[in-house]
VMD Tcl script that draws the C-alpha trace (Angstrom):
set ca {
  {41.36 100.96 -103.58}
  {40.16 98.24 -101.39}
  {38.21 96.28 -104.06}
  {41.42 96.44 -106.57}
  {43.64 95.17 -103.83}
  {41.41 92.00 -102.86}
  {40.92 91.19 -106.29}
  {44.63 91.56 -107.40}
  {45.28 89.58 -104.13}
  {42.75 86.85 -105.71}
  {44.90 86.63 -108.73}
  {48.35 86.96 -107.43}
  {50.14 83.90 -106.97}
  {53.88 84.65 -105.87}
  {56.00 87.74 -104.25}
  {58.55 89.71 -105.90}
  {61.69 90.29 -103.83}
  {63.09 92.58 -106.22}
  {60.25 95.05 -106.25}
  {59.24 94.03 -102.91}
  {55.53 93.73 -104.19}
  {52.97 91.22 -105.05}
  {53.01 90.03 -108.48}
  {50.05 88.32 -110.76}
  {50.65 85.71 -113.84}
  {50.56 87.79 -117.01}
  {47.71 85.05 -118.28}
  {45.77 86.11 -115.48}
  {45.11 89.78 -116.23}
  {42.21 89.53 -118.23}
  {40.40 87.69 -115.01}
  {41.56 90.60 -113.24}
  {40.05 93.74 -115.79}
  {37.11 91.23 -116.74}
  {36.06 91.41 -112.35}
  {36.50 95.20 -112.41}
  {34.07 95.41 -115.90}
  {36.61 96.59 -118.36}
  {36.86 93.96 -121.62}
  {39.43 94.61 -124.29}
  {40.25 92.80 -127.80}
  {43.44 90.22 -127.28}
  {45.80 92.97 -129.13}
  {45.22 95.47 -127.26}
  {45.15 93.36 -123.87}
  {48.50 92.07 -125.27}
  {49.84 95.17 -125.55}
  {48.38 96.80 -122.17}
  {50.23 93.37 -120.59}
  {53.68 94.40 -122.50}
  {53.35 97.89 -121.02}
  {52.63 96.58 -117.07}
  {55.22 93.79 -117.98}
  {58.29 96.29 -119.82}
  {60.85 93.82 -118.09}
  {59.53 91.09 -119.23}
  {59.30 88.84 -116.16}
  {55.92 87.31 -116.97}
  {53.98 88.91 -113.87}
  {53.19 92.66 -113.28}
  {53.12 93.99 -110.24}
  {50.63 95.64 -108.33}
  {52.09 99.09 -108.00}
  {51.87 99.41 -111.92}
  {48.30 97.94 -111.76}
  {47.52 100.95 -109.04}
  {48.97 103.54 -111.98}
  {46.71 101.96 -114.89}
  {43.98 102.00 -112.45}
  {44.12 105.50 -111.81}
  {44.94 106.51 -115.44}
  {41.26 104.57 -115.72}
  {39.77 105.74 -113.21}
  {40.13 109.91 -113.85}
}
mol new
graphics top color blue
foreach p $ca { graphics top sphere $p radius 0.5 }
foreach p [lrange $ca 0 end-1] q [lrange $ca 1 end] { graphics top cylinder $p $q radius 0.2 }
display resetview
């Protein structure tokens, strides 16, 4: 996990008190799967981003980035 954390870390820009997490720019996930090798077509990236995002707060956080990545990952 130490290579996901640095490069969320490289992309996240402000904290979220509320989940008490680190948070990344919506418009910056595809940096963020594009550095760990995954590419996806904009639908489906849009959609990914409104599943990580449910709220709606324009960031996702990196506990729900650590779930995708082990749904990926197995």
């Amino acid at each position: 996990m130490g290579k996901l954390r640095n490069l969320y870390t490289k992309y996240a820009t402000i904290g979220d008190l509320l989940h008490n997490d680190l948070v990344m720019p919506n418009e910056s996930f595809h940096l963020l799967l594009g550095e760990l090798g995954y590419s996806m077509e904009p639908l489906d990236l849009a959609s990914l981003v409104g599943q990580l995002d449910s709220e709606g707060y324009g960031y996702i956080t990196y506990n729900n980035i650590k779930k995708l990545y082990k749904v990926i990952r197995t």
